[in-house]
C-alpha positions as CSV (number, residue, x, y, z in Angstrom):
1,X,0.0,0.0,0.0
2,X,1.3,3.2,-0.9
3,X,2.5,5.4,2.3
4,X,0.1,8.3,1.8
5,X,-2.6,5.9,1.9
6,X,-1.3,4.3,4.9
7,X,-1.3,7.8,6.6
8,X,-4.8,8.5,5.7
9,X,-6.1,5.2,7.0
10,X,-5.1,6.0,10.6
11,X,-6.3,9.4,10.2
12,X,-9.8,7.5,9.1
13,X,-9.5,5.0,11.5
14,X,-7.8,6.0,14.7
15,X,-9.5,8.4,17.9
16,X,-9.4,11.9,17.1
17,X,-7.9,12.8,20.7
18,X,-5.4,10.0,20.1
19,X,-4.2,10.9,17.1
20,X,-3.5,14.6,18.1
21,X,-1.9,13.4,21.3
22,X,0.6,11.9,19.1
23,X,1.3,14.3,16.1
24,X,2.0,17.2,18.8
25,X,5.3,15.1,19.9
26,X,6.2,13.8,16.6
27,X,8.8,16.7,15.4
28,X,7.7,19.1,12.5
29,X,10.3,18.1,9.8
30,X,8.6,14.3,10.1
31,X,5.4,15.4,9.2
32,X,6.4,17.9,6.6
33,X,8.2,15.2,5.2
34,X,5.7,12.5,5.9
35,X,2.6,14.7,4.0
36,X,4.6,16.3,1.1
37,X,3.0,14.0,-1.6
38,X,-0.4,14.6,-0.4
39,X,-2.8,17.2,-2.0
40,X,-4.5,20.0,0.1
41,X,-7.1,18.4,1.4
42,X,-5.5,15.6,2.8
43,X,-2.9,17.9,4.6
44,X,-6.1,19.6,5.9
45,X,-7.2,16.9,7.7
46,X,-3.5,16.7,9.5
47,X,-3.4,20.2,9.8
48,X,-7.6,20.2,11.8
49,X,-5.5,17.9,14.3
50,X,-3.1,20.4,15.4
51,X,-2.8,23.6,17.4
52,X,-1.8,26.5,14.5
53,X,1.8,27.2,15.7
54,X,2.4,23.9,14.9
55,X,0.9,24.2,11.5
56,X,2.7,27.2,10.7
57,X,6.0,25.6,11.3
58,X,5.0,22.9,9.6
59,X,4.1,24.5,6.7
60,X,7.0,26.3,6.8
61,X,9.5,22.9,7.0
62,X,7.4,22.0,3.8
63,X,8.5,24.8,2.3
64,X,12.3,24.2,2.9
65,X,11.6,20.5,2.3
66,X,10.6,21.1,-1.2
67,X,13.9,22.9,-1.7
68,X,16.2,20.2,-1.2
69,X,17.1,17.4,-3.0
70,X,15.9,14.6,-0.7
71,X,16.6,10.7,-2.1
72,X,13.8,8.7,-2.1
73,X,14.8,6.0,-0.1
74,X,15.6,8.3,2.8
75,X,11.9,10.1,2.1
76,X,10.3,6.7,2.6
77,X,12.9,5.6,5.5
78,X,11.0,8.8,7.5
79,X,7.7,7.9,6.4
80,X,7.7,4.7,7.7
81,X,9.2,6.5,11.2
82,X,6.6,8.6,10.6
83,X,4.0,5.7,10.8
84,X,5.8,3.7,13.7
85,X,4.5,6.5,16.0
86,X,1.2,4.9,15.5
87,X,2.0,1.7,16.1
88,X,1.0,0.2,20.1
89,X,4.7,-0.1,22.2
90,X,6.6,1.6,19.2
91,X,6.4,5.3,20.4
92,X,9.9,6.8,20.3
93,X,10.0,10.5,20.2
94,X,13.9,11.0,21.2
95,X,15.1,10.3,18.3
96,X,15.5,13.3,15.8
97,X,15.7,13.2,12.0
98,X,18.0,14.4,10.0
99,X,17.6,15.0,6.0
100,X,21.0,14.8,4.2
101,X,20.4,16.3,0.6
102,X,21.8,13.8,-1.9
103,X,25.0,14.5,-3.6
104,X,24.9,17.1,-6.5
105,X,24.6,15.6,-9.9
106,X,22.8,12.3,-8.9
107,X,19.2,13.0,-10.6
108,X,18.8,9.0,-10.6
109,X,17.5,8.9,-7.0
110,X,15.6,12.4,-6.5
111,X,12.2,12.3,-4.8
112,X,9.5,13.2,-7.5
113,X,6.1,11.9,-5.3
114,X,4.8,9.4,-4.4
């Protein structure tokens, strides 16, 4: 199943108050990261689950996310972090991501959507 869909299954599924319980500790760069390849809407319903300082930096690490050059292995590497914060006994918030631009040059591996 594709990884946006994934998302959007435990935002269909999952308890409202849970859900924003966990996306307010799950750092700002791994949900920009996490929604990049989904449309407005979809980011809306991310977005309704959160307090609007958090959306606004959000929005603005999508911003700067869209500038680099992120490899797509690495882009689905954080997705799937992304999605372990969902997951029952897998709810690790001390580890921080860090998004290393691929090497200039290398267009073979560049993250296009998913």
């Amino acid at each position: 199943m594709d990884p946006v869909q994934r998302i959007l299954n435990i935002l269909k599924y999952e308890n409202r108050i849970k859900l924003q319980n966990i996306l307010m500790k799950v750092p700002d760069r791994e949900i920009a990261v996490a929604i990049m390849a989904m449309n407005e809407m979809e980011k809306e319903l991310i977005f309704s689950l959160l307090g609007q300082a958090k959306v606004q930096r959000i929005k603005e690490e999508l911003t700067y996310q869209k500038k680099l050059d992120i490899r797509k292995d690495r882009h689905l590497k954080i997705i799937n972090k992304f999605l372990s914060y969902f997951e029952d006994g897998n709810r690790q918030f001390k580890n921080r991501s860090y998004i290393r631009p691929k090497k200039p040059g290398r267009d073979d591996s560049k993250f296009t959507g998913l």
